[in-house]
PDB file with one MODEL, atoms N, CA, C and O in Angstrom:
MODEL        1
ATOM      1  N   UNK A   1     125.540 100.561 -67.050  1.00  0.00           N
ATOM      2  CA  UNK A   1     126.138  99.767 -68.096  1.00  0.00           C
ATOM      3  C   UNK A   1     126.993 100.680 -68.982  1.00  0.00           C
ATOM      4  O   UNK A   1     126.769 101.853 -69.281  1.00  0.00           O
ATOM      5  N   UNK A   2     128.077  99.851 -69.359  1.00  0.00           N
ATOM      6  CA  UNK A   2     129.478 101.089 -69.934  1.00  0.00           C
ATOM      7  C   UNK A   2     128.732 100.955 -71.480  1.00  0.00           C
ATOM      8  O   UNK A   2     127.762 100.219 -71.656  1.00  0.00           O
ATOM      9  N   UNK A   3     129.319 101.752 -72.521  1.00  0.00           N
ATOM     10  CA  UNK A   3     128.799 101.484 -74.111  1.00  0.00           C
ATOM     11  C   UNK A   3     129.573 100.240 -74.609  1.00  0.00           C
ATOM     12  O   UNK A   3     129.152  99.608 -75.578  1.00  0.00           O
ATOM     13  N   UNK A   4     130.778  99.859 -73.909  1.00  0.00           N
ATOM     14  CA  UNK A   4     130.933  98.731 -74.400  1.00  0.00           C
ATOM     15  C   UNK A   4     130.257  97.439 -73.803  1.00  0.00           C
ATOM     16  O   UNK A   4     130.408  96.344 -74.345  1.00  0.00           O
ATOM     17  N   UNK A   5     129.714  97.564 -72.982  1.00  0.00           N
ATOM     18  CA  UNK A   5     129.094  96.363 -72.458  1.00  0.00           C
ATOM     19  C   UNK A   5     127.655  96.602 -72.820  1.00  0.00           C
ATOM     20  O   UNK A   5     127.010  95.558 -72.904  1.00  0.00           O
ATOM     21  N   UNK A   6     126.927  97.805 -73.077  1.00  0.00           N
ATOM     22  CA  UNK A   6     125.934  97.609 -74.295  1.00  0.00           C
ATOM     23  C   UNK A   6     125.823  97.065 -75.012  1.00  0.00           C
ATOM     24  O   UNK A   6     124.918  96.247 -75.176  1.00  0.00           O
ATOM     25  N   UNK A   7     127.107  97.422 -76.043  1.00  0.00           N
ATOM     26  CA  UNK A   7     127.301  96.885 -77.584  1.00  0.00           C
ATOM     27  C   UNK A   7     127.216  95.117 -77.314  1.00  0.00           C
ATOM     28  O   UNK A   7     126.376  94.339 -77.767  1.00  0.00           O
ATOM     29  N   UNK A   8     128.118  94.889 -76.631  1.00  0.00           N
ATOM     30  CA  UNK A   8     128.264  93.293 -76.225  1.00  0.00           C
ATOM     31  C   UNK A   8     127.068  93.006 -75.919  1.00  0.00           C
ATOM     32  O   UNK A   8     126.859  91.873 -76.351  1.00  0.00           O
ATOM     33  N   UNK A   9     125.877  93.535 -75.250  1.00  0.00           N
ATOM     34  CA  UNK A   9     124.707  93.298 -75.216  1.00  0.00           C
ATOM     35  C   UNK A   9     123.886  92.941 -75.965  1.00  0.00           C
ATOM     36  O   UNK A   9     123.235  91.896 -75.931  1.00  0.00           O
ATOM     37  N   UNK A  10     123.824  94.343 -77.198  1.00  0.00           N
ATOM     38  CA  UNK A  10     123.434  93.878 -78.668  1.00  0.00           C
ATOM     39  C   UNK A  10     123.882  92.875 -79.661  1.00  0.00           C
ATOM     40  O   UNK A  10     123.246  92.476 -80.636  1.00  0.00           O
ATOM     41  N   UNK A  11     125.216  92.480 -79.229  1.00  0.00           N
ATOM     42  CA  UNK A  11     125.517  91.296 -80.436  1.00  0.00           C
ATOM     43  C   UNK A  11     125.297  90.028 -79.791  1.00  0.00           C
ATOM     44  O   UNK A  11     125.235  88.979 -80.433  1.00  0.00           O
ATOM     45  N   UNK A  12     125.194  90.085 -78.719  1.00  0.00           N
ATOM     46  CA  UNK A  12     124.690  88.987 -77.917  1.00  0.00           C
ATOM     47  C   UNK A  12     123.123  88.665 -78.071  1.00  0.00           C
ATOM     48  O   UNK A  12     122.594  87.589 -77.797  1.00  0.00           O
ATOM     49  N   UNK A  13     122.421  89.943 -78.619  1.00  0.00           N
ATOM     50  CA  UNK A  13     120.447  89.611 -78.857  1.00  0.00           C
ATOM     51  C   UNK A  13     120.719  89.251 -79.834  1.00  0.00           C
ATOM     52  O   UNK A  13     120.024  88.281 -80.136  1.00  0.00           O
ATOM     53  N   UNK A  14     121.622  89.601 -80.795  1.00  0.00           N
ATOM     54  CA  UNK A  14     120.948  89.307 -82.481  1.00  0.00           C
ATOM     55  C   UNK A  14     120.721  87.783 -82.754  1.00  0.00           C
ATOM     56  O   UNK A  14     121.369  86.854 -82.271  1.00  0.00           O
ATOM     57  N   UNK A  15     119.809  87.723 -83.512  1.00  0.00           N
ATOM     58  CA  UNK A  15     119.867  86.173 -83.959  1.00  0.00           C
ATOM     59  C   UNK A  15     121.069  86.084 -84.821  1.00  0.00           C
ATOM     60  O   UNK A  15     121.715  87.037 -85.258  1.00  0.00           O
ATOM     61  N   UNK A  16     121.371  84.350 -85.085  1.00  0.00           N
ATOM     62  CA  UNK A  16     122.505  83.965 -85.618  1.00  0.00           C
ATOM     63  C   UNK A  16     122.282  84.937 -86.855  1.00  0.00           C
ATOM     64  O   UNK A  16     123.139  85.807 -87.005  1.00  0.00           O
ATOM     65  N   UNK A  17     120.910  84.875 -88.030  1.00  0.00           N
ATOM     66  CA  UNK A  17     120.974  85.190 -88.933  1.00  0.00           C
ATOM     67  C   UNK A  17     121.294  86.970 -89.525  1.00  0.00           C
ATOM     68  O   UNK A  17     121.058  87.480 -90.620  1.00  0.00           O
ATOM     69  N   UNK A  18     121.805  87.454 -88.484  1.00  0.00           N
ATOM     70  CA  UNK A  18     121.834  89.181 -88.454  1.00  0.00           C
ATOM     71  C   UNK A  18     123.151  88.726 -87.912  1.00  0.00           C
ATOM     72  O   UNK A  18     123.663  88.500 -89.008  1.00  0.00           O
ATOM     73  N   UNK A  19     123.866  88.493 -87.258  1.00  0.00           N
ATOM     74  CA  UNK A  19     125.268  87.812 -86.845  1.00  0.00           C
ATOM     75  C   UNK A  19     126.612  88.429 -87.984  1.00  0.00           C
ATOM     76  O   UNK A  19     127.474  89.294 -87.831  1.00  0.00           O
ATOM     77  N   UNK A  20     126.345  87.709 -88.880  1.00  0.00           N
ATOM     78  CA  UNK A  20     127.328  87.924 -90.186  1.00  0.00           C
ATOM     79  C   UNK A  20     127.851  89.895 -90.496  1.00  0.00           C
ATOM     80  O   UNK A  20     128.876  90.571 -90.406  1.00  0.00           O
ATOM     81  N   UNK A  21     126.424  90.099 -90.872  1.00  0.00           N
ATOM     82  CA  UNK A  21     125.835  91.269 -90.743  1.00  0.00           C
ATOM     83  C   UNK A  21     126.565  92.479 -90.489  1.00  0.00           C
ATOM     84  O   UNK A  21     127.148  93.365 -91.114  1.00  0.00           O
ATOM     85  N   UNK A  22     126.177  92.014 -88.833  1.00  0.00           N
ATOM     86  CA  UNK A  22     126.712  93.096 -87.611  1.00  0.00           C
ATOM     87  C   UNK A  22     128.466  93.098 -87.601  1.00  0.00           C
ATOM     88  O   UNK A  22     129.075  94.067 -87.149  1.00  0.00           O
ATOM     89  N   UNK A  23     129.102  92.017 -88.098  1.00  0.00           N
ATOM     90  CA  UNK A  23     130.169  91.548 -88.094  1.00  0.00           C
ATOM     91  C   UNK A  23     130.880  92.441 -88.759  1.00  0.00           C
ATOM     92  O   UNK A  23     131.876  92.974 -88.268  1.00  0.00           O
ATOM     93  N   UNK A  24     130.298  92.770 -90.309  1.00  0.00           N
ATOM     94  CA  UNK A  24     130.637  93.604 -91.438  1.00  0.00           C
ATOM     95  C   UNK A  24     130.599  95.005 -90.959  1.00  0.00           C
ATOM     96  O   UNK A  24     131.549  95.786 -91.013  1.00  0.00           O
ATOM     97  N   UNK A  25     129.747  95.187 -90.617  1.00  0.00           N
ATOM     98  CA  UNK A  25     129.189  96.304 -90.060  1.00  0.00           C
ATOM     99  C   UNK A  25     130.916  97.056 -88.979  1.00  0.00           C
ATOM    100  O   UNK A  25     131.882  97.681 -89.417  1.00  0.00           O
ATOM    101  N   UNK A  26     130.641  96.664 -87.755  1.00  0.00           N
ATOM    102  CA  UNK A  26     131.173  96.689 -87.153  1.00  0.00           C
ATOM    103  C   UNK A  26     132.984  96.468 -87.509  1.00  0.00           C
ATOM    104  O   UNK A  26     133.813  96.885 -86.701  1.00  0.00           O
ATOM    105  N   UNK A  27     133.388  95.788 -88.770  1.00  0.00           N
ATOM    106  CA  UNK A  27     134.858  96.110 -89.256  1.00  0.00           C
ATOM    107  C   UNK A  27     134.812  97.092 -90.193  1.00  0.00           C
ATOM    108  O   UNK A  27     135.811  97.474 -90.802  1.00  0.00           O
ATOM    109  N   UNK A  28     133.766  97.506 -90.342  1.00  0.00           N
ATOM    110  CA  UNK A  28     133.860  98.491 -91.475  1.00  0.00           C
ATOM    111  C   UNK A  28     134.113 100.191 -90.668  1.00  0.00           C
ATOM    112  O   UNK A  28     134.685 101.221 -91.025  1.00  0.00           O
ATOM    113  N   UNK A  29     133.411  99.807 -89.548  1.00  0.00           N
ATOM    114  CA  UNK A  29     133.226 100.801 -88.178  1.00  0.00           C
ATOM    115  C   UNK A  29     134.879 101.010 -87.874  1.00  0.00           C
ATOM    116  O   UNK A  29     135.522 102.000 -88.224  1.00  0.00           O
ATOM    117  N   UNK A  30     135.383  99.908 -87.182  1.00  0.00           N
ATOM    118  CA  UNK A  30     136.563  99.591 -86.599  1.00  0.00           C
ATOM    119  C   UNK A  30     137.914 100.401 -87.895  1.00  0.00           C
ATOM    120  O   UNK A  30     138.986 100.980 -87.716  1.00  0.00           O
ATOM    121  N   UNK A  31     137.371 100.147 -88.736  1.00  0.00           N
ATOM    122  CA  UNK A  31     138.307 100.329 -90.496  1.00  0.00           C
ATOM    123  C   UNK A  31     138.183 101.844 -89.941  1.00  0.00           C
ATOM    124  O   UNK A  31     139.129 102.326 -89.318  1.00  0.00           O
ATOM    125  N   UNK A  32     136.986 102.599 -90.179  1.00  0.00           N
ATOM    126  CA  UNK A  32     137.050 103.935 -90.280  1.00  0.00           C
ATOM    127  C   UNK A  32     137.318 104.537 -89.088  1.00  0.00           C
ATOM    128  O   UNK A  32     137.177 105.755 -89.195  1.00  0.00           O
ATOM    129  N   UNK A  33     137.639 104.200 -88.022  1.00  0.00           N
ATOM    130  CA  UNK A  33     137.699 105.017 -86.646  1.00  0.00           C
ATOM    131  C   UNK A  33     139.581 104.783 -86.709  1.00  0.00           C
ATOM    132  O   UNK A  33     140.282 105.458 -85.957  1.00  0.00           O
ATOM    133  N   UNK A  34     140.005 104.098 -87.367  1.00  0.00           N
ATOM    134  CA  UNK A  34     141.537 103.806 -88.235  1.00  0.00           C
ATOM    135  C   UNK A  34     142.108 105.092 -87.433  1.00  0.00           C
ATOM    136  O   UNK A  34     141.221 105.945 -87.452  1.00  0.00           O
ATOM    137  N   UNK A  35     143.534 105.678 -86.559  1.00  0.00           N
ATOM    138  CA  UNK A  35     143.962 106.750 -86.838  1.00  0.00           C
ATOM    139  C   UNK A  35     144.158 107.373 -87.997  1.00  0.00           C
ATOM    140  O   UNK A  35     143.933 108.577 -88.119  1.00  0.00           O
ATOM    141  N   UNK A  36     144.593 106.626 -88.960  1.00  0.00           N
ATOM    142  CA  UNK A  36     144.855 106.434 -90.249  1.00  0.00           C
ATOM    143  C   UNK A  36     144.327 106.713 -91.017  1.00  0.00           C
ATOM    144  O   UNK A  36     144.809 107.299 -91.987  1.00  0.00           O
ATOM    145  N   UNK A  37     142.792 106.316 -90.852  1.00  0.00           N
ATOM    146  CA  UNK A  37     141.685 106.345 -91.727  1.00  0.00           C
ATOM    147  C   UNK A  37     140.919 107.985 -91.790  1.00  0.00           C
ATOM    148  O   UNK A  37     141.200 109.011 -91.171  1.00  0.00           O
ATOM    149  N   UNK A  38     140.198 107.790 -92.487  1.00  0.00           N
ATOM    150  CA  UNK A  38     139.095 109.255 -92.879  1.00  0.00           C
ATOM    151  C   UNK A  38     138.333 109.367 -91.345  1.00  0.00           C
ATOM    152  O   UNK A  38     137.869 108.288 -90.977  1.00  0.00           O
ATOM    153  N   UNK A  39     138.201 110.126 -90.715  1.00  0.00           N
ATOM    154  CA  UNK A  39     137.195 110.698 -89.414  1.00  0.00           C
ATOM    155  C   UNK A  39     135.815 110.093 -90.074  1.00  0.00           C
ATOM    156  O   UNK A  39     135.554 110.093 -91.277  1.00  0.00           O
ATOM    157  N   UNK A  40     134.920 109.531 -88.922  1.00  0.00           N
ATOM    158  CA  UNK A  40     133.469 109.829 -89.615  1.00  0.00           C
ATOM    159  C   UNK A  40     133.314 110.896 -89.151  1.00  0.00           C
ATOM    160  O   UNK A  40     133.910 111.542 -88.290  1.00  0.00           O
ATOM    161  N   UNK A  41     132.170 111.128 -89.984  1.00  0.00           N
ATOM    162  CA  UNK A  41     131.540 112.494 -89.998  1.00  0.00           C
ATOM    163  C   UNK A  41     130.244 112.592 -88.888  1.00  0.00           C
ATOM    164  O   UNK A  41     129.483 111.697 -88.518  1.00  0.00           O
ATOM    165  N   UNK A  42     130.303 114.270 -88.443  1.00  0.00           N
ATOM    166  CA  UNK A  42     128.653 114.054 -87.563  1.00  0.00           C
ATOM    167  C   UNK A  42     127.777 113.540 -87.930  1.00  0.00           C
ATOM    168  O   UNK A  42     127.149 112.890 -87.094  1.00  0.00           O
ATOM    169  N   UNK A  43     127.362 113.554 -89.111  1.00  0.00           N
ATOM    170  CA  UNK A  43     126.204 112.980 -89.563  1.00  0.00           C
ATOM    171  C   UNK A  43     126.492 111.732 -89.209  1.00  0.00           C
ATOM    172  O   UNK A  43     125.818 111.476 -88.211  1.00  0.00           O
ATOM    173  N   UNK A  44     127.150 110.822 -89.517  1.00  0.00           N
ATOM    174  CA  UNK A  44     127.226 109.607 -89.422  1.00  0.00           C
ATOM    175  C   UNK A  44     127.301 109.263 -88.361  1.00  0.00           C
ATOM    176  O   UNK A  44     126.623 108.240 -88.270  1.00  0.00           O
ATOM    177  N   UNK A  45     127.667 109.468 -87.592  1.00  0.00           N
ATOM    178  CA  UNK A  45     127.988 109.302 -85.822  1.00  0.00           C
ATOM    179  C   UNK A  45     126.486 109.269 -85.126  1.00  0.00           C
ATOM    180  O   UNK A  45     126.189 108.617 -84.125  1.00  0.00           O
ATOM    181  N   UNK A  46     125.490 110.242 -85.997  1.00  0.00           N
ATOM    182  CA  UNK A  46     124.456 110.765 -85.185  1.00  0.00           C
ATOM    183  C   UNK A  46     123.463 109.419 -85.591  1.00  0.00           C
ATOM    184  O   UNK A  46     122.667 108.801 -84.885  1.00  0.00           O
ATOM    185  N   UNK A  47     123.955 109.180 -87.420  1.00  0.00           N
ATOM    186  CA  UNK A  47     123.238 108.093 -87.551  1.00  0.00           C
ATOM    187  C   UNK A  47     123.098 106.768 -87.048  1.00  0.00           C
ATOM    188  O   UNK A  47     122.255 105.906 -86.802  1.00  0.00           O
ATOM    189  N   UNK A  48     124.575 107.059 -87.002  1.00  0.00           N
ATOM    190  CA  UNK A  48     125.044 105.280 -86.152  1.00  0.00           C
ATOM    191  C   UNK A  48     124.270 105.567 -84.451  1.00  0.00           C
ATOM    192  O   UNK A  48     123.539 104.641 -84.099  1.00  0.00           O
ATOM    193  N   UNK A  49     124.383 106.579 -83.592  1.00  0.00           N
ATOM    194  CA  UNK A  49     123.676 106.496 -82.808  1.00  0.00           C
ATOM    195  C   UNK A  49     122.042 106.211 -82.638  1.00  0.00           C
ATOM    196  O   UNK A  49     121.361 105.670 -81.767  1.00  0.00           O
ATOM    197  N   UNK A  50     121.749 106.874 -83.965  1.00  0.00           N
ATOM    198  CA  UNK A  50     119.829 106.608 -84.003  1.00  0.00           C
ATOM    199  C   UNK A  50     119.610 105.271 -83.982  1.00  0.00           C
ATOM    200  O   UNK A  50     118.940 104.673 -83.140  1.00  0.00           O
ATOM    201  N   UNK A  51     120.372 104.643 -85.229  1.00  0.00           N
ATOM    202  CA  UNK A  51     120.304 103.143 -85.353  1.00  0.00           C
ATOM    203  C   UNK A  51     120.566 102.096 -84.328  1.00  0.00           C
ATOM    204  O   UNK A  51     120.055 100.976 -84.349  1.00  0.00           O
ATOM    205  N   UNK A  52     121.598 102.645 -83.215  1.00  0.00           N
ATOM    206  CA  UNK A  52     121.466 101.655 -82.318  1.00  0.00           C
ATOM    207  C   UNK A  52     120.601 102.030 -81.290  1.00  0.00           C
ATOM    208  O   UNK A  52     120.169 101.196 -80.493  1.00  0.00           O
ATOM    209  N   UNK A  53     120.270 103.390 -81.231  1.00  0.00           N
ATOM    210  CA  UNK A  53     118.563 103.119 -80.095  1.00  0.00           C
ATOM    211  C   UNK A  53     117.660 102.338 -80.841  1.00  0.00           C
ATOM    212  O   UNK A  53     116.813 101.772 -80.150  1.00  0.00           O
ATOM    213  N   UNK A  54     117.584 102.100 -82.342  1.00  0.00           N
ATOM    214  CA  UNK A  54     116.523 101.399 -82.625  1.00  0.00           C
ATOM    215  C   UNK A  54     116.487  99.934 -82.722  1.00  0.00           C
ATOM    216  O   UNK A  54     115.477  99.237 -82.816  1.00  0.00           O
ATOM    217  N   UNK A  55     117.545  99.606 -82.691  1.00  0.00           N
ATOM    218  CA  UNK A  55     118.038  97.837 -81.923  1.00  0.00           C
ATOM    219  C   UNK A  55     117.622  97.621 -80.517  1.00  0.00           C
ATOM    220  O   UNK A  55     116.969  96.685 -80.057  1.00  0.00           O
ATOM    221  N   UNK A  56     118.260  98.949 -79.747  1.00  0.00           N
ATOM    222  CA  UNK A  56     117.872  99.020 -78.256  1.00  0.00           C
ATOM    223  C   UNK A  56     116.418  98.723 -77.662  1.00  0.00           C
ATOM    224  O   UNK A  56     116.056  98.114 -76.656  1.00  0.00           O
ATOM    225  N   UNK A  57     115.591  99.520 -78.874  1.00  0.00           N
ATOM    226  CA  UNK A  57     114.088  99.829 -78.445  1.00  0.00           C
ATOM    227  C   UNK A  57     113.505  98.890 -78.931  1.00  0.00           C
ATOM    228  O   UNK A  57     112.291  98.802 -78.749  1.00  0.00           O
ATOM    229  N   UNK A  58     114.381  97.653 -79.896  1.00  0.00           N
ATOM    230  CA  UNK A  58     113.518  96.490 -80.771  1.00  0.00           C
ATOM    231  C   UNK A  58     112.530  96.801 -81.956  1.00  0.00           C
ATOM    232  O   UNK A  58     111.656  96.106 -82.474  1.00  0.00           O
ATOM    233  N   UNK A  59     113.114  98.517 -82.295  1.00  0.00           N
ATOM    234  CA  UNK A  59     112.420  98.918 -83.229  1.00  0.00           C
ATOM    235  C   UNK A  59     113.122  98.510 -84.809  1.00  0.00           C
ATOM    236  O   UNK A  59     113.306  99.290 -85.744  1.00  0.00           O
ATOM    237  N   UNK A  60     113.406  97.166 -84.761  1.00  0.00           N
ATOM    238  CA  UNK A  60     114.212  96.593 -86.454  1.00  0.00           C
ATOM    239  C   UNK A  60     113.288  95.729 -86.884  1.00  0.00           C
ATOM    240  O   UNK A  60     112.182  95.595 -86.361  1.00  0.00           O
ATOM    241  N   UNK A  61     113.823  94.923 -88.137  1.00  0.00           N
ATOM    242  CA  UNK A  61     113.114  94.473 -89.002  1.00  0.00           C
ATOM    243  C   UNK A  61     113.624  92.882 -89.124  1.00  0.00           C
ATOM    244  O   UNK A  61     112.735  92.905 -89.976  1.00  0.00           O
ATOM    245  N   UNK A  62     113.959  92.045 -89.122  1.00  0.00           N
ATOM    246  CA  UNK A  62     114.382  91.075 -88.914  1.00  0.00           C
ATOM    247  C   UNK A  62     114.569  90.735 -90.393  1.00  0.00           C
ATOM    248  O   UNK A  62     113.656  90.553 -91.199  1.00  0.00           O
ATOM    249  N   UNK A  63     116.280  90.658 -90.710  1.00  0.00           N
ATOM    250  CA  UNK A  63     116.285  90.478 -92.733  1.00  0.00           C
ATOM    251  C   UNK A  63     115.533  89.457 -93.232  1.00  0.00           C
ATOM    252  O   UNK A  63     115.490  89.486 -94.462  1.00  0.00           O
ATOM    253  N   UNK A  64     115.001  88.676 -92.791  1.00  0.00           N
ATOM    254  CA  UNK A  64     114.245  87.657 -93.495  1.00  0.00           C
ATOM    255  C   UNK A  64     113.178  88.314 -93.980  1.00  0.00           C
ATOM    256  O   UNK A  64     112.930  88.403 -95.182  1.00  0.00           O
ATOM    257  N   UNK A  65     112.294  88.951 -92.799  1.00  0.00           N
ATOM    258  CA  UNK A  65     111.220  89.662 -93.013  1.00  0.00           C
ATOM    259  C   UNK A  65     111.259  90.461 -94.427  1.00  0.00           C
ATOM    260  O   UNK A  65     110.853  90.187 -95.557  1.00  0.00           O
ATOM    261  N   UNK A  66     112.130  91.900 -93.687  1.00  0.00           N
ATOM    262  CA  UNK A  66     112.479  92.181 -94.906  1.00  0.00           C
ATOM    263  C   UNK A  66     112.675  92.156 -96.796  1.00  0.00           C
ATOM    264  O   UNK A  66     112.182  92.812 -97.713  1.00  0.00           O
ATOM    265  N   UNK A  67     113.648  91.043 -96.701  1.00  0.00           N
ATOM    266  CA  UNK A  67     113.989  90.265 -97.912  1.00  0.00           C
ATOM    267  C   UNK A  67     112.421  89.644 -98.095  1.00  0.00           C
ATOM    268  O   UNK A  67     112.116  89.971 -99.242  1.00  0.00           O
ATOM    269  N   UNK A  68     111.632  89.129 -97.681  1.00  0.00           N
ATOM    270  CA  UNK A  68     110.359  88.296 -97.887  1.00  0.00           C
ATOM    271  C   UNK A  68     109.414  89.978 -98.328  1.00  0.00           C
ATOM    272  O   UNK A  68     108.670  89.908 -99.306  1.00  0.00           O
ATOM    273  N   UNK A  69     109.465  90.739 -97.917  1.00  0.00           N
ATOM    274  CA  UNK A  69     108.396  92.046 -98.157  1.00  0.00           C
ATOM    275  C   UNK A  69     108.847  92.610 -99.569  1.00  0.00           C
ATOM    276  O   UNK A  69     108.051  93.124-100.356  1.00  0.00           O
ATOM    277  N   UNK A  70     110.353  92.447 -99.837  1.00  0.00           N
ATOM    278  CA  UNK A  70     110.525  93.054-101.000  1.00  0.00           C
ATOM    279  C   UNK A  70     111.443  92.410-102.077  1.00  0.00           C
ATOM    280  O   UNK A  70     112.319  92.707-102.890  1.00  0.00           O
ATOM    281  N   UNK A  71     110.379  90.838-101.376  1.00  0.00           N
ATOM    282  CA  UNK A  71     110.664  90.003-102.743  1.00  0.00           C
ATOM    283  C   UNK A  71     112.127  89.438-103.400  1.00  0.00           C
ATOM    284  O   UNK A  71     112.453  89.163-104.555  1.00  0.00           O
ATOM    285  N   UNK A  72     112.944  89.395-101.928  1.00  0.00           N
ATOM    286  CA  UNK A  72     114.716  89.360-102.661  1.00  0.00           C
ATOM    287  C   UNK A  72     115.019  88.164-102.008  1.00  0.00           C
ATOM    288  O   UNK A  72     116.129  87.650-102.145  1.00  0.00           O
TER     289      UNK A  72
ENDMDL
END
């Protein structure tokens, strides 16, 4: 499986309610990878990689959950 047909993988699991979300996420991604734009940085690259093994591995939190644990 290529990383783009991963990714399409992952936005294809999320529930509707993480949907919006990933949306933001992902133009904000698209914004900074800009020729134009600021480089991300290693750190960030490494982070954005941790974070999507932990979608991969189903190791997230589902925002409802979340928002319900800390009361928002």
């Amino acid at each position: 499986m290529t990383t783009r047909e991963a990714l399409h993988q992952l936005v294809d699991d999320l529930p509707d309610t993480q949907a919006e979300l990933a949306r933001v996420w992902l133009e904000d991604l698209r914004h900074a990878a800009d020729e134009d734009g600021p480089p991300l940085a290693s750190e960030t690259l490494e982070s954005l990689d941790r974070g999507l093994a932990d979608v991969a591995a189903g190791r997230v939190t589902p925002l409802e959950e979340y928002e319900r644990k800390r009361g928002l």
